[in-house]
C-alpha positions in Angstrom: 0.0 0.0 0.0 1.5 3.6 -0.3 2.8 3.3 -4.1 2.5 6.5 -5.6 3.3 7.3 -9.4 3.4 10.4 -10.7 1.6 10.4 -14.0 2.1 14.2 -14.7 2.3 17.2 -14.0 -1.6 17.3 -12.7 -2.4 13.6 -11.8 -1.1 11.3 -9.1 -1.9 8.0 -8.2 -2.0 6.3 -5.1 -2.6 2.8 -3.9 -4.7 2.7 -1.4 -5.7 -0.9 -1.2 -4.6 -4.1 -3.4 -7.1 -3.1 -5.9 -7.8 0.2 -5.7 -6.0 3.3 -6.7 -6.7 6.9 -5.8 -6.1 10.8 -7.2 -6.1 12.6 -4.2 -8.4 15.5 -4.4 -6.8 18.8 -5.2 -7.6 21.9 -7.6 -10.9 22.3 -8.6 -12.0 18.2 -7.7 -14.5 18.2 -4.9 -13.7 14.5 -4.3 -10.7 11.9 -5.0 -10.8 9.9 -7.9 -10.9 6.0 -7.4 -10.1 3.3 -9.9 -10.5 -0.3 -9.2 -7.8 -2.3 -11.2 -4.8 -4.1 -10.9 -1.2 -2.5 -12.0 -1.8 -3.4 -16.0 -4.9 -1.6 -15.6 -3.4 1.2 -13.9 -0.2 1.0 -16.7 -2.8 1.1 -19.6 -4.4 4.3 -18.2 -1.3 5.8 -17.5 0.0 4.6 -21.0 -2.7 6.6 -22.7 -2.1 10.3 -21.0 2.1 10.0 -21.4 1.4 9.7 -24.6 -0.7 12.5 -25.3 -4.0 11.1 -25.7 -6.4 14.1 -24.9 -8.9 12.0 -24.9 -8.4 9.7 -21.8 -9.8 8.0 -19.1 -7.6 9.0 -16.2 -8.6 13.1 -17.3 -12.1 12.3 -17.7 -12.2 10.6 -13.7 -10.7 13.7 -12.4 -13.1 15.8 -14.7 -15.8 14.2 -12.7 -14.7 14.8 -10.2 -15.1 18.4 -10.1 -18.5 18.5 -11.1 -21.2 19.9 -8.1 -22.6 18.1 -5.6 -20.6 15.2 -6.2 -20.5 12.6 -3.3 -17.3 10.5 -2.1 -15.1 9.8 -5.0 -15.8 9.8 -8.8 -15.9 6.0 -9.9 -13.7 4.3 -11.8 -14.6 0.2 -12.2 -11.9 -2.7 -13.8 -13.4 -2.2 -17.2 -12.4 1.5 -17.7 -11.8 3.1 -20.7 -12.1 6.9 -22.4 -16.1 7.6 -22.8 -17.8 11.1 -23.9 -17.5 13.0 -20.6 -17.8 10.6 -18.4 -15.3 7.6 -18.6 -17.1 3.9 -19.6 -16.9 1.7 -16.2 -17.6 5.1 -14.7 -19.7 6.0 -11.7 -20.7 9.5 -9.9 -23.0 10.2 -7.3 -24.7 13.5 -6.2 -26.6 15.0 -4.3 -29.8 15.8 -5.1 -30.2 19.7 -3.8 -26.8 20.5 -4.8 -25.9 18.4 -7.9 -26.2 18.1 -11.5 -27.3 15.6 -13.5 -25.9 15.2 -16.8 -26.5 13.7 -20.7 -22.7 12.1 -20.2 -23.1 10.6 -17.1 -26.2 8.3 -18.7 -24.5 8.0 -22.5 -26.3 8.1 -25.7 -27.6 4.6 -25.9 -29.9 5.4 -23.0 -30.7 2.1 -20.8 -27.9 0.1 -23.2 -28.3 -3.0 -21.1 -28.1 -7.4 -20.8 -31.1 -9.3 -20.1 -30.1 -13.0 -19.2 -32.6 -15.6 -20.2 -32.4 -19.1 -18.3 -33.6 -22.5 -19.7 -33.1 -26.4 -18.6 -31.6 -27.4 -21.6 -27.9 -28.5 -21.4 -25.2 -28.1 -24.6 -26.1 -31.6 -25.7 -29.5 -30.8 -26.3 -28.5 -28.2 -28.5 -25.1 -29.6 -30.1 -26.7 -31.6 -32.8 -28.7 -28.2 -34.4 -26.3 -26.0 -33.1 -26.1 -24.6 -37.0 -29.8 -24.5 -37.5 -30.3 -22.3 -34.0 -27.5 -20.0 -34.9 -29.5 -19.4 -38.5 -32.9 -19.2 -36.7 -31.6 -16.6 -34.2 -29.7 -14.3 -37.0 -32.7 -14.8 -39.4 -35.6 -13.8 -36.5 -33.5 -11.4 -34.0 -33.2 -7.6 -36.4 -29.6 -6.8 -36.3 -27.2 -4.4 -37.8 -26.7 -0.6 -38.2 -30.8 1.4 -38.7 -32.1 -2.5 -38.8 -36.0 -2.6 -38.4 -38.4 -5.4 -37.1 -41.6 -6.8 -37.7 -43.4 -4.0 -35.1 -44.6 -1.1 -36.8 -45.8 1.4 -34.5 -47.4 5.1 -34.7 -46.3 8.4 -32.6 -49.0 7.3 -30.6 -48.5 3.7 -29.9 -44.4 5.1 -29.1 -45.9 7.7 -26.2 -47.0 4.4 -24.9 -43.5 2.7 -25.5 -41.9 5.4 -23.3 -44.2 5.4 -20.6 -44.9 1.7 -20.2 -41.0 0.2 -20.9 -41.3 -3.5 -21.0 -45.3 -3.6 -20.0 -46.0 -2.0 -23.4 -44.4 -5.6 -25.5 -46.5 -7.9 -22.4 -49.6 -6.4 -23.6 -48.8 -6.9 -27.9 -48.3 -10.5 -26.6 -44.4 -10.1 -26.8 -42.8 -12.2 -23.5 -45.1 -12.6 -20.4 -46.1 -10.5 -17.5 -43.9 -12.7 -15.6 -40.7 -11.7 -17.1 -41.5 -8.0 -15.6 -40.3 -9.1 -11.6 -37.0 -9.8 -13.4 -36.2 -6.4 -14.6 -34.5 -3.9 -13.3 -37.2 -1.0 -12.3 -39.7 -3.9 -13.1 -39.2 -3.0 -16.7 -40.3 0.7 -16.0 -39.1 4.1 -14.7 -42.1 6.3 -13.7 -42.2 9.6 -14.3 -41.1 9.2 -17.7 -42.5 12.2 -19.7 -43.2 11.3 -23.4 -43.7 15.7 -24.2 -40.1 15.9 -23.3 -38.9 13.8 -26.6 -38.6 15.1 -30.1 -40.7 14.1 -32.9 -37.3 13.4 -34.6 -36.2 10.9 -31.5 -39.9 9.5 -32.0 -39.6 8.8 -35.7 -36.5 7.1 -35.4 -38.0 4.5 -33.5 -41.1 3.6 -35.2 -39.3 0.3 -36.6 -37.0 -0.1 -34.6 -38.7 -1.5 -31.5 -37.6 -5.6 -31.5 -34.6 -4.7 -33.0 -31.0 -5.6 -31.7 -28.7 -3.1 -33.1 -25.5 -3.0 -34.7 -22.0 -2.0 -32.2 -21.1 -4.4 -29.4 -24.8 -5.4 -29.1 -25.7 -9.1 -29.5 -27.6 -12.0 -28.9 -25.2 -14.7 -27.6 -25.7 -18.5 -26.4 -24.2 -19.7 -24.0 -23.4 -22.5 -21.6 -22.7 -21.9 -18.1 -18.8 -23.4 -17.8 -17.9 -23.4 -13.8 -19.5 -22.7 -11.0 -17.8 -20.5 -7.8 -20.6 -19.7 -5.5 -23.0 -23.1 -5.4 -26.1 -21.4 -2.8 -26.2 -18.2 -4.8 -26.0 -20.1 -8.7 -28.5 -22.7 -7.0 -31.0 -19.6 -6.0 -30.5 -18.1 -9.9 -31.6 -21.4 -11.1 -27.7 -22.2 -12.3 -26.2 -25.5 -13.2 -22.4 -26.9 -15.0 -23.3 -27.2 -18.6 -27.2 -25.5 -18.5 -28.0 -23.4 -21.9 -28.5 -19.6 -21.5 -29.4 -16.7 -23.7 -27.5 -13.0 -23.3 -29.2 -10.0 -24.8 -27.5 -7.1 -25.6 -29.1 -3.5 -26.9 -30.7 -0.5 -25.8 -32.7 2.6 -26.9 -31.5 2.4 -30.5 -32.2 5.4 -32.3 -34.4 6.8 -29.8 -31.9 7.2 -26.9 -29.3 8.5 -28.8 -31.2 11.5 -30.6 -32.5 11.9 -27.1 -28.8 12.5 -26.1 -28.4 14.2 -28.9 -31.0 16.6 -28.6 -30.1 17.5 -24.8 -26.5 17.9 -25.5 -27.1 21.8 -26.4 -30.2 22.1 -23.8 -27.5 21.4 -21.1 -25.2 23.1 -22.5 -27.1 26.8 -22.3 -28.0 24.8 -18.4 -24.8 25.0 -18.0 -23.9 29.0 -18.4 -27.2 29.4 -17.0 -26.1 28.1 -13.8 -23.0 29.4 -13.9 -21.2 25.5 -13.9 -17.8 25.2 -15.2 -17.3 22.8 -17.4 -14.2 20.7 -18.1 -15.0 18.9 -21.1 -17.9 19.7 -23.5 -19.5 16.4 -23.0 -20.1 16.7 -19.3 -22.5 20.1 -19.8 -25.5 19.7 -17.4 -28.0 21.1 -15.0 -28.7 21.1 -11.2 -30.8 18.2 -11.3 -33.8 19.9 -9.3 -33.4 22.6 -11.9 -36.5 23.0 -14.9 -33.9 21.8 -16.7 -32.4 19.2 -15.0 -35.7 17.4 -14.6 -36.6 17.8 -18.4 -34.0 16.2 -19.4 -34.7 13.9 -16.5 -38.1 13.0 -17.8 -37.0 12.2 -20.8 -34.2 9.9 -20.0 -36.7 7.3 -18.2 -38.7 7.6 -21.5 -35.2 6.7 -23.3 -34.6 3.7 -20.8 -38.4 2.6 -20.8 -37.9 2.2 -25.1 -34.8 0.0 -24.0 -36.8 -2.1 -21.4 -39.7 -3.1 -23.8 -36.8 -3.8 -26.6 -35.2 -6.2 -24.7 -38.8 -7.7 -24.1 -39.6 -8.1 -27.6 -36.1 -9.3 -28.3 -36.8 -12.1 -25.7 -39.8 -12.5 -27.1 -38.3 -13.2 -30.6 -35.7 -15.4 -29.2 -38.1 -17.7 -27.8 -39.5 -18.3 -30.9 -36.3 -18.9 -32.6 -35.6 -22.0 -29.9 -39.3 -23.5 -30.3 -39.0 -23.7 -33.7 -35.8 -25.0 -34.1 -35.8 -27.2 -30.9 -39.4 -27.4 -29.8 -38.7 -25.3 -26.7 -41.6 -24.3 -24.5 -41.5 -20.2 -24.7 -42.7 -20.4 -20.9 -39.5 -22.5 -20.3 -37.4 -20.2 -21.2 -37.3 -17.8 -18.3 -36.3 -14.7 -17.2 -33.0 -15.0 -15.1 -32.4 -11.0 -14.6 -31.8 -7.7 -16.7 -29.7 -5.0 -15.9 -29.3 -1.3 -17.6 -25.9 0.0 -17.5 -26.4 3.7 -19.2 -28.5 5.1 -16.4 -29.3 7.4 -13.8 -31.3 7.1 -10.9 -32.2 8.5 -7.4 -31.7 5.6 -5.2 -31.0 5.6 -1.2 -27.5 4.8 -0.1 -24.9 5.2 3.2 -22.7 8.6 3.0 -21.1 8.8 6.1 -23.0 7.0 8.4 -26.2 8.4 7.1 -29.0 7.2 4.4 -29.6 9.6 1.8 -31.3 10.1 -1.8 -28.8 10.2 -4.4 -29.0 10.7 -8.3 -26.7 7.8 -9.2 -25.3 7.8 -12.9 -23.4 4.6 -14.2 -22.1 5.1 -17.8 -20.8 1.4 -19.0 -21.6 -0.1 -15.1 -23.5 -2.0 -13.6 -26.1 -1.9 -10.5 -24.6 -4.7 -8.3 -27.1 -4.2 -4.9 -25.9 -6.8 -2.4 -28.2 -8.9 0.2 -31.6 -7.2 1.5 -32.1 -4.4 -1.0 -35.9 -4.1 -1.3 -35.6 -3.3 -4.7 -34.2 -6.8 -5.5 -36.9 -9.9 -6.5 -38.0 -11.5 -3.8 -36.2 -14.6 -4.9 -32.9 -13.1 -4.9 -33.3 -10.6 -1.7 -31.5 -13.0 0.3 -28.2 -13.7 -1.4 -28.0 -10.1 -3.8 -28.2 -8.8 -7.5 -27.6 -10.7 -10.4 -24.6 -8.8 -12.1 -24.6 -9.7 -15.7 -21.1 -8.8 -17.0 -20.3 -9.7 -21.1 -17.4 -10.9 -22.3 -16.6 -10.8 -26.1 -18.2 -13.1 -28.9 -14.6 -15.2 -28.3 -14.2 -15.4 -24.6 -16.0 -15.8 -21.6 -18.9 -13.9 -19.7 -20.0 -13.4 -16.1 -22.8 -13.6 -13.5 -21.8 -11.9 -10.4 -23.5 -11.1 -7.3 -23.2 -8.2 -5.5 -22.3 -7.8 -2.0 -22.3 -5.2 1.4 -18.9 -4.1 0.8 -19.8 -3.1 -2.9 -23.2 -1.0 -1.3 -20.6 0.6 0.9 -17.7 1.4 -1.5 -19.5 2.0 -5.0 -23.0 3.1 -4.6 -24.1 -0.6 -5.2 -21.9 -0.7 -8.5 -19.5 -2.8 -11.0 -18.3 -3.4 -13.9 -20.6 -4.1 -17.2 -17.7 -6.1 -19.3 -14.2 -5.9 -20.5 -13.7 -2.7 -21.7 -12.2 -1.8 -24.9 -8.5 -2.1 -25.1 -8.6 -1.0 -28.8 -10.8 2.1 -30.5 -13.0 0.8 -33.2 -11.2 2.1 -35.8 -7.5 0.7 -34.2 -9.5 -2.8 -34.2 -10.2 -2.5 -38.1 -6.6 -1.4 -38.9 -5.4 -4.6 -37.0 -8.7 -7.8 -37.6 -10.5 -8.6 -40.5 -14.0 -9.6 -40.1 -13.6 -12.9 -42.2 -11.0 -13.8 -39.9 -12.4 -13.3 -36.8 -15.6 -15.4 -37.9 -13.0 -18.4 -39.3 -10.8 -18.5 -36.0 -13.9 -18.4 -33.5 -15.6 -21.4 -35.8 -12.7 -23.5 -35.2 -13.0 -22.9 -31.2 -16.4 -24.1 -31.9 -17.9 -20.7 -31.5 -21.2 -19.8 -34.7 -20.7 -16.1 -35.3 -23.4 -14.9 -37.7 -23.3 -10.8 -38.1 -24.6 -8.5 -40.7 -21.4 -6.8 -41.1 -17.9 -7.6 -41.7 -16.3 -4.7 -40.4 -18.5 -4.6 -37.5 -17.1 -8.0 -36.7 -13.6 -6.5 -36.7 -14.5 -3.7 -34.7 -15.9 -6.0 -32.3 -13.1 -8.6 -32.8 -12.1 -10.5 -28.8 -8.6 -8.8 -29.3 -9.8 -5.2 -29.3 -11.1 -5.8 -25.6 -9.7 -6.2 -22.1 -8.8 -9.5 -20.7 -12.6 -10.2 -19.2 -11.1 -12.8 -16.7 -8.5 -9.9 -15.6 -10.8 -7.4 -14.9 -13.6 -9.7 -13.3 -10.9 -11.0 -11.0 -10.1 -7.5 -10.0 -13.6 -6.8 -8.9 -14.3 -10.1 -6.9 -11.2 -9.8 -5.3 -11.8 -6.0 -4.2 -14.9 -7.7 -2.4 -17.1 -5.0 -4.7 -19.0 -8.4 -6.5 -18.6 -12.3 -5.6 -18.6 -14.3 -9.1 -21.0 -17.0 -9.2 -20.8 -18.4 -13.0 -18.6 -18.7 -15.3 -20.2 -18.4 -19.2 -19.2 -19.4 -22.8 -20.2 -18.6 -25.8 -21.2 -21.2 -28.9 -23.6 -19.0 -30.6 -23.7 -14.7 -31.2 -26.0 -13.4 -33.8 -24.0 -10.0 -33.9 -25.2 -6.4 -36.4 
């Protein structure tokens, strides 16, 4: 404990734990900075402001750190890597009466998210039309850059989409009111405000509900590989070998004109209230402000379009496995679904005392541990399910999360293994072709709707998953409970 490295002339980093590094708070920062990784983490972060990256994680943490009403530490989980504003993997809380709330703290795919669907089959059930599943799911899931689906929907009908979330695709027969105890928010933030959304936002999305998206969005199977905590994977309805289903996607077009749109509102928030700003994604408003609340309003309507997506996408895989294995739809269930492009007010400790917070997680994760009333009843006892994603050719997690995690992170982790590589480094260095070619061979079916979107989203361009997971469960943030592999992604 006690290492310190001096990264420049502005930044220095501390150890203050095995896993966890600080920036002590100085200049305009109203709080530390705090960064859970081990010392390749920390090199890679480092790595990336020495060489003259403007554009860099490390800045951006210390950034948020200076923002108003800020409460403990701006966040910094394993998985962290440059975002707009905010850092992705990052995590700031504030106070309601005195903070902000801001369109870079929540990201542009509002409510991006992973729903985890749970059946009894095990991989031999599936081996033998392993190729036929993979072709059903690419062929019924919409995927791929401005991809529509099969729902067509009016203005109207999408005022309903953003007030209703997930309860909106229950009642056009899409999944089952069952699912909706499963879902984050129960599949809906109130207060969502439809008259707060553009007509342009709204247009965008008339197809596009049902749809998964292009990016690192997917729809992956895959079979659960090892199990590390047997009492929690046994309440999640776990077991070596059992078949799963991972959805990835969010607000698609919707959520990021919304972000679009509010960019500039905040922006003018911003002089209004006289807030410095360090970086011009992080403009915003005190969050009690007109505006603040606007913009407020409309984000739940931006998450409650993600939650009845990921409904219908459920929905559509279901189908998919009953018509190429004869599945049940109501046997394929609803393990759990977390956002992680979010904010929320939310109770938590500060210093010995409860209080409301507005809690944004860009690229993390909720992770409450054991007795949260928000939890399912079915999981109260033992915590969250934290659904962290791998890549298309390594492995993915479930996690639980735990009391120290509620003390140290606002009830927060990662949400995956973080890009190593920008999108466009990743195309310079993979071809598509030869990503699909080398994951076959492992016995993995990729089937995506662009090439270069494969490259971009090649395993090489992200963090070691296993790495970065390891530094989380060891911090005691999360406990891991399951181990995942993939065999099928259906990817845009």
């Amino acid at each position: 404990m006690g290492e310190k490295i001096k990264v420049d002339e502005h930044i220095t980093l501390e150890r203050v734990a095995p896993y966890v590094w600080e920036v002590a708070q100085q200049g305009d920062m109203l709080v530390p900075g705090r960064i859970y990784g081990d010392r390749a983490i920390i090199d890679h972060l480092i790595g990336d402001v020495r060489k003259g990256k403007q554009w860099n994680a490390l800045e951006q943490i210390v950034n948020v750190a200076c923002l108003p009403g800020i409460q403990s530490a701006s966040l910094a989980m394993a998985d962290v890597h440059p975002g707009y504003g905010f850092p992705i993997g990052g995590v700031g809380a504030f106070d309601p009466d005195t903070g902000v709330i801001s369109v870079a703290g929540v990201g542009f795919d509002i409510n991006c998210g992973v729903r985890t669907l749970r059946t009894s089959l095990e991989e031999a059930d599936i081996e033998p039309k392993k190729t036929e599943l993979a072709d059903a799911l690419y062929r019924t899931v919409p995927a791929g850059l401005g991809s529509t689906g099969d729902i067509r929907l009016s203005i109207k009908e999408i005022d309903q989409v953003l007030m209703k979330g997930a309860r909106f695709s229950t009642e056009r027969g899409y999944g089952f009111p069952e699912d909706l105890e499963y879902i984050e928010d129960g599949g809906c933030l109130q207060g969502a405000n439809p008259a707060h959304v553009s007509q342009k936002a709204k247009q965008r999305q008339l197809k596009q509900v049902g749809t998964l998206g292009s990016g690192n969005h997917y729809c992956e199977v895959q079979i659960v590989e090892e199990i590390y905590a047997l009492e929690v994977a046994e309440v999640y309805g776990l077991f070596p070998g059992q078949v799963l289903i991972s959805i990835h996607s969010g607000s698609r077009a919707l959520g990021h004109q919304i972000g679009t749109d509010y960019l500039p509102f905040l922006e003018k928030s911003s002089k209004k209230y006289g807030i410095p700003i360090r970086e011009r994604e992080l403009v915003c408003a005190p969050f009690k402000s007109p505006e603040g609340q606007q913009y407020f309003a409309a984000m739940k309507a931006g998450a409650n379009c993600a939650y009845a997506n990921r409904q219908a996408l459920a929905h559509l895989v279901r189908q998919a496995f009953k018509k190429t294995l004869g599945t049940k739809q109501r046997e394929i269930e609803t393990l759990y679904e977390v956002p992680h492009n979010i904010a929320k007010l939310e109770k938590h400790v500060v210093d010995g005392v409860e209080r409301e917070l507005i809690v944004h997680r860009k690229g993390a994760t909720r992770a409450f541990g054991p007795g949260r009333p928000e939890l399912p009843a079915a999981y109260r006892a033992v915590g969250q399910p934290v659904l962290v994603g791998g890549t298309m050719g390594t492995h993915s997690y479930i996690l639980t999360g735990t009391k120290r995690g509620m003390e140290e992170t606002f009830g927060s982790a990662l949400h995956g293994a973080g890009r190593a590589l920008s999108r466009r480094q990743a195309k310079k260095r993979f071809w598509g072709g030869d990503v699909i070619e080398e994951l076959a061979a492992r016995g993995i079916i990729i089937r995506a709707h662009s090439k270069a979107g494969v490259a971009e989203e090649a395993p090489g361009a992200y963090k070691d998953v296993l790495q970065v997971v390891e530094v989380m469960h060891n911090a005691g943030v999360v406990r891991k409970v399951a181990l995942l592999r993939p065999v099928i992604c259906v990817k845009g």
